[in-house]
Biopython code that builds the backbone (N, CA, C, O; Angstrom):
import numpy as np
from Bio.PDB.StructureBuilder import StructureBuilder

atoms = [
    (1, "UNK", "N", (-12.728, -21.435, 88.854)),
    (1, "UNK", "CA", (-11.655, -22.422, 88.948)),
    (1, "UNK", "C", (-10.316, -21.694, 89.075)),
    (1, "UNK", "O", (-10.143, -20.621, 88.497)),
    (2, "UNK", "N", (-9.047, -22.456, 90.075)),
    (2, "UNK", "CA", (-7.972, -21.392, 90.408)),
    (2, "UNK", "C", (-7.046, -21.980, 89.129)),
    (2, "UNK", "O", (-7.276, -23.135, 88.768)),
    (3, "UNK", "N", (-6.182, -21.338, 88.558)),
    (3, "UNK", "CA", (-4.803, -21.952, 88.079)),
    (3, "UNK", "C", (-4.041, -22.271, 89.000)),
    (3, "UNK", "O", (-4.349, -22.094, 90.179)),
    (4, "UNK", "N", (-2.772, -22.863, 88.573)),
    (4, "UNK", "CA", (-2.166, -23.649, 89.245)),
    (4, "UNK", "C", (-1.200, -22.337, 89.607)),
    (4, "UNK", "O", (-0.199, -22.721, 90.212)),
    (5, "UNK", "N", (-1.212, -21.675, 89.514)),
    (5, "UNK", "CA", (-0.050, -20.438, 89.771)),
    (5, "UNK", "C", (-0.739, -20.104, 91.204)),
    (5, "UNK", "O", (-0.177, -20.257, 92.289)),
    (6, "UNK", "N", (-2.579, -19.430, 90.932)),
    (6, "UNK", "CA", (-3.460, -19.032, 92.091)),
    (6, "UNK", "C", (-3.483, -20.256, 93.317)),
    (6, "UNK", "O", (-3.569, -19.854, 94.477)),
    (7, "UNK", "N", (-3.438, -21.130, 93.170)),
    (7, "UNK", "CA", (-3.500, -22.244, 94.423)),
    (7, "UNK", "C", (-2.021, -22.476, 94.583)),
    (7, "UNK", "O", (-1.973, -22.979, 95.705)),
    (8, "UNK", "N", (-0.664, -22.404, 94.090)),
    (8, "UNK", "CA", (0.555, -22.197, 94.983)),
    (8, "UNK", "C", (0.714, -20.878, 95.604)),
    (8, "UNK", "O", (1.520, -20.813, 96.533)),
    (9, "UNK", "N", (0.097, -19.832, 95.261)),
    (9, "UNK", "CA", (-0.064, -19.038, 95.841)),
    (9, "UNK", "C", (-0.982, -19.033, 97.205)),
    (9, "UNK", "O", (-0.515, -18.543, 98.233)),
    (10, "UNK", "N", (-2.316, -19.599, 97.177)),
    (10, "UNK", "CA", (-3.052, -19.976, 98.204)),
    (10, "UNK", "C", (-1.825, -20.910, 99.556)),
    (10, "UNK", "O", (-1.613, -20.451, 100.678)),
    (11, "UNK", "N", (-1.370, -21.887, 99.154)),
    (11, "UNK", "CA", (-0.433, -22.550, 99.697)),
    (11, "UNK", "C", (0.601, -22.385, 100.386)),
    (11, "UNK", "O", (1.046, -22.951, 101.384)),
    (12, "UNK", "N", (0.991, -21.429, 99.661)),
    (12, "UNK", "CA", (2.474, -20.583, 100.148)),
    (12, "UNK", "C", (1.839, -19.348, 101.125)),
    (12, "UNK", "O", (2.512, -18.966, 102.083)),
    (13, "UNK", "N", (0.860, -18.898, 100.917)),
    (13, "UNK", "CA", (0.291, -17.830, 101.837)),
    (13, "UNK", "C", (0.572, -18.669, 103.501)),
    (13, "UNK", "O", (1.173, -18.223, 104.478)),
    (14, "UNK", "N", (-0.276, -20.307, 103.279)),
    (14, "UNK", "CA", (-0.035, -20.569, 104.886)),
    (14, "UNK", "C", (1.522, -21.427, 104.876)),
    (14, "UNK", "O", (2.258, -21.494, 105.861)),
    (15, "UNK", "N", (1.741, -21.895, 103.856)),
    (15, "UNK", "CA", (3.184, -22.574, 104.144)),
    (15, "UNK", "C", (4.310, -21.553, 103.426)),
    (15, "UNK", "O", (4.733, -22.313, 102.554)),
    (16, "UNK", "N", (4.928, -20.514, 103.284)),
    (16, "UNK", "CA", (5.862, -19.303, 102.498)),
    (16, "UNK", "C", (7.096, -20.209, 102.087)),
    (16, "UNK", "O", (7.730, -19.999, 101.052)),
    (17, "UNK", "N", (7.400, -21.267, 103.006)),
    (17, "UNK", "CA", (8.810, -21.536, 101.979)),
    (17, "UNK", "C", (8.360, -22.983, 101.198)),
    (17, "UNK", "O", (9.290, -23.766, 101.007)),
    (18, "UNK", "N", (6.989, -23.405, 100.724)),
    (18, "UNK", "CA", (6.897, -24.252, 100.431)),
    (18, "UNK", "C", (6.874, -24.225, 98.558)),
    (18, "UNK", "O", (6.466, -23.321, 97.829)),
    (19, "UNK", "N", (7.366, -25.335, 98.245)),
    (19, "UNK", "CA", (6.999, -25.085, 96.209)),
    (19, "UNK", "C", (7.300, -27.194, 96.438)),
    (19, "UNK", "O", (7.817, -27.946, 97.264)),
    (20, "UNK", "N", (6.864, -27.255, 95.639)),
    (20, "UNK", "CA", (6.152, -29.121, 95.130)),
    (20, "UNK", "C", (7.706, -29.202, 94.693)),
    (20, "UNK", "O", (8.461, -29.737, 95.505)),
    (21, "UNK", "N", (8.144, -28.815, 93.723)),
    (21, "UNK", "CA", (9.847, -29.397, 93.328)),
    (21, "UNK", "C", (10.319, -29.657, 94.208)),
    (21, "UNK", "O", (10.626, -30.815, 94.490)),
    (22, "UNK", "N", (10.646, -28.108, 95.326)),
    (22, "UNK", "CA", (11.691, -28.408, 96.327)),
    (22, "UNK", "C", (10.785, -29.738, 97.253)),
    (22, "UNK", "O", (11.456, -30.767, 97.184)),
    (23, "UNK", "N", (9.899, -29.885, 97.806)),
    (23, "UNK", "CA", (9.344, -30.982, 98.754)),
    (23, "UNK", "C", (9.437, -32.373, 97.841)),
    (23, "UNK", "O", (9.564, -33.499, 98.322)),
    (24, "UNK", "N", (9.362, -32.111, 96.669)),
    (24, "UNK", "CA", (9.445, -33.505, 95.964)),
    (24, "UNK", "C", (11.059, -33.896, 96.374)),
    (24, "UNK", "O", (11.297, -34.944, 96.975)),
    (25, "UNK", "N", (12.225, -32.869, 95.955)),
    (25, "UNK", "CA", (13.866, -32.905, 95.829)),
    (25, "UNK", "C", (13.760, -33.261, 97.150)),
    (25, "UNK", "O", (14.115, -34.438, 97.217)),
    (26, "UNK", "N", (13.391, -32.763, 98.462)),
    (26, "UNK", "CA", (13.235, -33.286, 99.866)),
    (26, "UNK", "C", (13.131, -34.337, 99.949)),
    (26, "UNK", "O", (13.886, -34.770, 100.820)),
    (27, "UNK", "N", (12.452, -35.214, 99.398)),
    (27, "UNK", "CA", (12.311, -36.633, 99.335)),
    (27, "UNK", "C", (13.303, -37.502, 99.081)),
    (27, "UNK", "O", (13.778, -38.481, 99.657)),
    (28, "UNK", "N", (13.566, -36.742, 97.787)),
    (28, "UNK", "CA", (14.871, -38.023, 97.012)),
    (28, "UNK", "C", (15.860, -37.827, 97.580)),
    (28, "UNK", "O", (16.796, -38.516, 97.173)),
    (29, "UNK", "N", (16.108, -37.071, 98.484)),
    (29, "UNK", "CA", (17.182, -36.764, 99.554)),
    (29, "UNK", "C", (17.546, -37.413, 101.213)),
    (29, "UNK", "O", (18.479, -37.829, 101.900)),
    (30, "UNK", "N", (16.031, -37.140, 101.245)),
    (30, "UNK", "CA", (16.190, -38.020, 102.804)),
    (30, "UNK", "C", (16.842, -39.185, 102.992)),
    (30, "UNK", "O", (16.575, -40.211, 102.366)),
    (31, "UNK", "N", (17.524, -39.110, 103.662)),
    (31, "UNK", "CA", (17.722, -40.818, 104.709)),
    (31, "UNK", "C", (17.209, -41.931, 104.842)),
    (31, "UNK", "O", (17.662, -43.071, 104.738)),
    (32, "UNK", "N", (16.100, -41.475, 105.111)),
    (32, "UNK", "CA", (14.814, -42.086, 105.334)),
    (32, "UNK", "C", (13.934, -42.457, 104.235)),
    (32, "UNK", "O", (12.904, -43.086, 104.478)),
    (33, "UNK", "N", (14.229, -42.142, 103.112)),
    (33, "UNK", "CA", (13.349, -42.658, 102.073)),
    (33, "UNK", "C", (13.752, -43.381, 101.674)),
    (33, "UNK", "O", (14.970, -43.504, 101.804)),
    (34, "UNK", "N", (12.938, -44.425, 100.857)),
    (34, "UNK", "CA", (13.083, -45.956, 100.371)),
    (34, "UNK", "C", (13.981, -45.386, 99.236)),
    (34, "UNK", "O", (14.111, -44.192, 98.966)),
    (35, "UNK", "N", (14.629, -46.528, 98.563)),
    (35, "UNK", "CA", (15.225, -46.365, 97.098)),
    (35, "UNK", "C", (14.193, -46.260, 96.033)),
    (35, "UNK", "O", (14.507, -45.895, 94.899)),
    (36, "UNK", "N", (13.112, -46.532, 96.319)),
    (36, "UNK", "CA", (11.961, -46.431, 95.494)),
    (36, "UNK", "C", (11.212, -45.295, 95.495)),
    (36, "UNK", "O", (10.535, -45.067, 94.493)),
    (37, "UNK", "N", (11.191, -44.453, 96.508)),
    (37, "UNK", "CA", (10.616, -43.280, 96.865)),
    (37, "UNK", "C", (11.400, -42.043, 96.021)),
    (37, "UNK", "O", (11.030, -41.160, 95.246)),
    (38, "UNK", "N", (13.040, -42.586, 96.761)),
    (38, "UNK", "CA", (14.148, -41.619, 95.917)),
    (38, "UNK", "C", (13.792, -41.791, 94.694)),
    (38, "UNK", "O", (13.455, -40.800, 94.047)),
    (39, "UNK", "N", (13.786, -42.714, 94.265)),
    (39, "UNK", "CA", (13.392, -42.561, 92.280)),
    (39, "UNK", "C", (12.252, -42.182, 91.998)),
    (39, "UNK", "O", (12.222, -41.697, 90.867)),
    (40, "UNK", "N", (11.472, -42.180, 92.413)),
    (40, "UNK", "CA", (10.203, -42.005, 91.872)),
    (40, "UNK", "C", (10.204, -40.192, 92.004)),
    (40, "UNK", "O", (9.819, -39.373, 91.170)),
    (41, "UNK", "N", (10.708, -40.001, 93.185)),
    (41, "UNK", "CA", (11.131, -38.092, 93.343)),
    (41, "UNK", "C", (11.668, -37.647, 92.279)),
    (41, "UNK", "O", (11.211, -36.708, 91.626)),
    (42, "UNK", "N", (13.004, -38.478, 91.922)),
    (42, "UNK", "CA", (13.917, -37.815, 91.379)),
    (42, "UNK", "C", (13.444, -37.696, 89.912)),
    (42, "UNK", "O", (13.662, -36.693, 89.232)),
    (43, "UNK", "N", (12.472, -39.293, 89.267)),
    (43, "UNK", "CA", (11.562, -38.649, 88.544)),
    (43, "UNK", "C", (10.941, -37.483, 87.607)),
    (43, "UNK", "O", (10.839, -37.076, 86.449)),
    (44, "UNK", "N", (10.472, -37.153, 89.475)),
    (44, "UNK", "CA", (8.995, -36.404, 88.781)),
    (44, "UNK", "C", (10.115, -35.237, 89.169)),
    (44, "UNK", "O", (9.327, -34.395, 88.739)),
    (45, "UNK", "N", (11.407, -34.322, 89.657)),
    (45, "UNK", "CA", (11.866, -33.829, 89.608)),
    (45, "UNK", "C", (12.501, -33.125, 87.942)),
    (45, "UNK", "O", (12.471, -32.038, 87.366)),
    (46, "UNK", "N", (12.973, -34.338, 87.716)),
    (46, "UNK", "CA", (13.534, -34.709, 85.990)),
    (46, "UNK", "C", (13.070, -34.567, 85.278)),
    (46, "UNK", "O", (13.727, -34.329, 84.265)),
    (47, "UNK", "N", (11.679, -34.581, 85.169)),
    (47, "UNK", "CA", (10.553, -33.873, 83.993)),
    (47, "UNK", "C", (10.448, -32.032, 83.953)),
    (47, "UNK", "O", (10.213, -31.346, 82.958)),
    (48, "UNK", "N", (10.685, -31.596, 85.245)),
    (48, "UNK", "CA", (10.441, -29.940, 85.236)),
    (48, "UNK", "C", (11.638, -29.363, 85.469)),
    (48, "UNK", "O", (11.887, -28.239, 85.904)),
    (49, "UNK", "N", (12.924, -30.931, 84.875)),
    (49, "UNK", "CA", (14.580, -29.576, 84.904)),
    (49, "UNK", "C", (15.241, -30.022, 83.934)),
    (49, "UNK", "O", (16.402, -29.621, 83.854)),
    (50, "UNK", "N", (14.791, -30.889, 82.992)),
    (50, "UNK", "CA", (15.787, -31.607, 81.939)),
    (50, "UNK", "C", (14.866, -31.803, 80.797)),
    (50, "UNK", "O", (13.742, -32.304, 80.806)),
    (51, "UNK", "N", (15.448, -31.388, 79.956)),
    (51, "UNK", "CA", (14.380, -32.103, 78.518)),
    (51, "UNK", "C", (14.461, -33.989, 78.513)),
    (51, "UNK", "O", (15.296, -34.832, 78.840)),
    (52, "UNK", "N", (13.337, -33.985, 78.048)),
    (52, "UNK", "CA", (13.666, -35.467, 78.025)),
    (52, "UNK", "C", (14.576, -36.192, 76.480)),
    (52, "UNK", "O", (14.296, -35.845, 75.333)),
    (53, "UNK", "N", (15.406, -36.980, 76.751)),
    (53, "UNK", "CA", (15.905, -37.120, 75.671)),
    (53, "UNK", "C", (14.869, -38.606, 75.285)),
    (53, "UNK", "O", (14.297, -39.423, 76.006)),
    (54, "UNK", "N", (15.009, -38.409, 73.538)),
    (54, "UNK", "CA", (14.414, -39.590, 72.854)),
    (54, "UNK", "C", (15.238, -40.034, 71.606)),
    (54, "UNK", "O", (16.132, -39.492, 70.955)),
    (55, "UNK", "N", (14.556, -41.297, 71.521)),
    (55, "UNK", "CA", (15.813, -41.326, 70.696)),
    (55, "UNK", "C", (15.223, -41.209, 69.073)),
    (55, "UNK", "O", (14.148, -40.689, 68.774)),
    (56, "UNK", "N", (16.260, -41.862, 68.046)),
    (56, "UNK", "CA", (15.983, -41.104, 66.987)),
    (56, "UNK", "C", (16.390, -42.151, 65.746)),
    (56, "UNK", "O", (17.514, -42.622, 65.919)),
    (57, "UNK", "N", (15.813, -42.551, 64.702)),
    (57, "UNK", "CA", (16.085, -43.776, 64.145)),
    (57, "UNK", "C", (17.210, -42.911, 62.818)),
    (57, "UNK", "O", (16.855, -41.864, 62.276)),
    (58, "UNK", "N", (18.248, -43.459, 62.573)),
    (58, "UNK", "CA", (18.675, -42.824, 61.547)),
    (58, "UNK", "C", (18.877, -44.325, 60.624)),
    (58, "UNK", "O", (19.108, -45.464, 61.028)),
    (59, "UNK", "N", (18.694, -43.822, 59.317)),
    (59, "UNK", "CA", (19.029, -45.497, 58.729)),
    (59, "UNK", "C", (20.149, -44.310, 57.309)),
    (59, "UNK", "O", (20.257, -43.087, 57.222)),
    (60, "UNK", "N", (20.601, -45.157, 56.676)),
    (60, "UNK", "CA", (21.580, -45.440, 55.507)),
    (60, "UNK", "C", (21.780, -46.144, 55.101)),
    (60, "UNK", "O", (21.303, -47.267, 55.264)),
    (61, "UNK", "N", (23.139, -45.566, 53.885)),
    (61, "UNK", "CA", (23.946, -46.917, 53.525)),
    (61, "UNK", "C", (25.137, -46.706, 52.979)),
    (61, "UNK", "O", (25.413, -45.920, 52.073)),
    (62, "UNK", "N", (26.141, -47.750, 53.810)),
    (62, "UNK", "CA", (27.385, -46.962, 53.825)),
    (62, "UNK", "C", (28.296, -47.935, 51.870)),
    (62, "UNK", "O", (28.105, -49.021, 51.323)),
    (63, "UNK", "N", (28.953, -47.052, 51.637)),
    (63, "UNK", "CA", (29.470, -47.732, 50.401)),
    (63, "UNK", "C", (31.232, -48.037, 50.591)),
    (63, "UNK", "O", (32.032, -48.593, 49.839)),
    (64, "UNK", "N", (31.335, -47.637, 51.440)),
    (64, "UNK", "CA", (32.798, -48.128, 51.836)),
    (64, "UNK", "C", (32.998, -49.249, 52.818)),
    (64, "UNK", "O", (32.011, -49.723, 53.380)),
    (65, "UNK", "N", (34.413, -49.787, 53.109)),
    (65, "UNK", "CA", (34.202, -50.978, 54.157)),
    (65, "UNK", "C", (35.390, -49.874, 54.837)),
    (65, "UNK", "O", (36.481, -49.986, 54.278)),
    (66, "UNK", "N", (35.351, -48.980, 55.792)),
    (66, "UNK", "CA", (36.149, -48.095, 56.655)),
    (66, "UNK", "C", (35.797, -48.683, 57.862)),
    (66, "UNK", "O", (34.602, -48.705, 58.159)),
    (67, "UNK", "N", (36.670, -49.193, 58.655)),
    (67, "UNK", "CA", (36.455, -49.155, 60.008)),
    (67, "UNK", "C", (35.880, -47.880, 60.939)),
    (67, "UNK", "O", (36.129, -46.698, 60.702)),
    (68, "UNK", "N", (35.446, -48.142, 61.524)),
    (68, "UNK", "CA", (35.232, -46.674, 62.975)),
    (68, "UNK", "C", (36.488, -46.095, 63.127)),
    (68, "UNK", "O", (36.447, -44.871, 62.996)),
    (69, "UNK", "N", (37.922, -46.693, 63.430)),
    (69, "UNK", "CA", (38.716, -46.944, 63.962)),
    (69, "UNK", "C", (39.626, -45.674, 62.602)),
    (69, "UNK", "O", (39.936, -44.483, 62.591)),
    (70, "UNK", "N", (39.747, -46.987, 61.538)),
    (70, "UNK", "CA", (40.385, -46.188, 60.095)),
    (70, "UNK", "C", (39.385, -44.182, 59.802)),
    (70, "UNK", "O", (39.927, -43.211, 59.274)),
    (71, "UNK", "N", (37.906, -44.233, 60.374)),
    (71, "UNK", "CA", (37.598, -43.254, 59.633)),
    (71, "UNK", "C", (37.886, -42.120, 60.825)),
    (71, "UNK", "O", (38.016, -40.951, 60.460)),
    (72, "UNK", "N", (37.992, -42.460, 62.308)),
    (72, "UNK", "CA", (38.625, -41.510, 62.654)),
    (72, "UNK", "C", (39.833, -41.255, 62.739)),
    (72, "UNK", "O", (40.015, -40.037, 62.753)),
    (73, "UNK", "N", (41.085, -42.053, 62.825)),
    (73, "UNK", "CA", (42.282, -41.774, 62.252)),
    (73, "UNK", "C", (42.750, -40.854, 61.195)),
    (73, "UNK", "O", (43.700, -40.071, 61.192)),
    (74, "UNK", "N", (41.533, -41.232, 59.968)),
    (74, "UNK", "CA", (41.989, -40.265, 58.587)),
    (74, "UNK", "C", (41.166, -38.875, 59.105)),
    (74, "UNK", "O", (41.555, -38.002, 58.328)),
    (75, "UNK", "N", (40.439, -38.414, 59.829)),
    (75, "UNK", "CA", (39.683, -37.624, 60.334)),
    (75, "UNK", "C", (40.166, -36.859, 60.896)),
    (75, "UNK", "O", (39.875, -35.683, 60.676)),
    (76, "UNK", "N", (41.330, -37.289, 62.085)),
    (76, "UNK", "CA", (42.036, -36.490, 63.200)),
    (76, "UNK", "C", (43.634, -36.467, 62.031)),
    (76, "UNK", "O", (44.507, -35.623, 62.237)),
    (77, "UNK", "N", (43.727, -37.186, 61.230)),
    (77, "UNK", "CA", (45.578, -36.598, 60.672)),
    (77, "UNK", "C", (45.226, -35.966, 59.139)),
    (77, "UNK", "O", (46.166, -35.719, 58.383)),
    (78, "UNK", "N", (43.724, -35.696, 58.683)),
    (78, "UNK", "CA", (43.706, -35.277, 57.213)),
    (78, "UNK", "C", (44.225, -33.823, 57.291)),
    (78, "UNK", "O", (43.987, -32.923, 58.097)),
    (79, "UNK", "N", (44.962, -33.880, 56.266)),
    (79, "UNK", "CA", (46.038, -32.570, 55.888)),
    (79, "UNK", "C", (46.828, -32.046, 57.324)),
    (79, "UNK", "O", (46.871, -30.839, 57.561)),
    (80, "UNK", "N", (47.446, -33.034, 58.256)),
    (80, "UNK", "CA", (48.283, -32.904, 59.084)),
    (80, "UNK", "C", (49.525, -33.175, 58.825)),
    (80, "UNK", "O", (49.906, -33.926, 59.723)),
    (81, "UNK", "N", (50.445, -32.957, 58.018)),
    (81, "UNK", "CA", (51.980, -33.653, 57.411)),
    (81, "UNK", "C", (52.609, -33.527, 58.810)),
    (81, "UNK", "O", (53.346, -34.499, 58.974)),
    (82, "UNK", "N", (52.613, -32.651, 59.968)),
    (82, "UNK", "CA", (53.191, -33.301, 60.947)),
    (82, "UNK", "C", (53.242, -34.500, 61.877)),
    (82, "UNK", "O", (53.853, -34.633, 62.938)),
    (83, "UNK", "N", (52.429, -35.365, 61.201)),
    (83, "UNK", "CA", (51.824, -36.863, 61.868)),
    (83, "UNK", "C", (52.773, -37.446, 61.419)),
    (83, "UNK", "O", (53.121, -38.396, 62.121)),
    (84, "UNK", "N", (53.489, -37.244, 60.325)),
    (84, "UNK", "CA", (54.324, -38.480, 59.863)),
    (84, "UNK", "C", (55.275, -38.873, 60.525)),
    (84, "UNK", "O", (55.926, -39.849, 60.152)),
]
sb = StructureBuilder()
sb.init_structure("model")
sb.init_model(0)
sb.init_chain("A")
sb.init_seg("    ")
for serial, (resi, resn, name, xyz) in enumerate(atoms, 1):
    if name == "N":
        sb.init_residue(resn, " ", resi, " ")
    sb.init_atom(name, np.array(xyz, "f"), 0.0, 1.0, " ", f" {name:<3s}", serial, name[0])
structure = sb.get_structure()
């Protein structure tokens, strides 16, 4: 049985400038490809150049009533006396 390294190698022997990313990125590029084609490229592109982000449950509990607003204010002027 080949690895996948030994059969792009087989591949590239008769095609040399060929690799699956770049012909996939070829796709989501063309003119000619559907908007559905482009995504589905850009995709399977996005899995072998970006981590995938996930998300992440955080829970608490807050004991103050601070706005967003109030806690970055005191955040960006704490121990700034030139704000005044």
């Amino acid at each position: 049985m080949k690895t996948g390294d030994q059969l792009l190698e087989m591949i590239q022997e008769k095609y040399p400038d060929y690799h699956p990313l770049m012909a996939v990125a070829d796709i989501a590029n063309q003119d000619d490809s559907t908007i559905g084609q482009k995504m589905d490229a850009s995709k399977t592109v996005l899995k072998y150049t970006l981590p995938e982000l996930k998300s992440i449950d955080i829970s608490g509990q807050i004991d103050h009533n601070l706005s967003v607003l109030e806690l970055l204010v005191s955040d960006e002027y704490a121990g700034d006396e030139s704000a005044d």
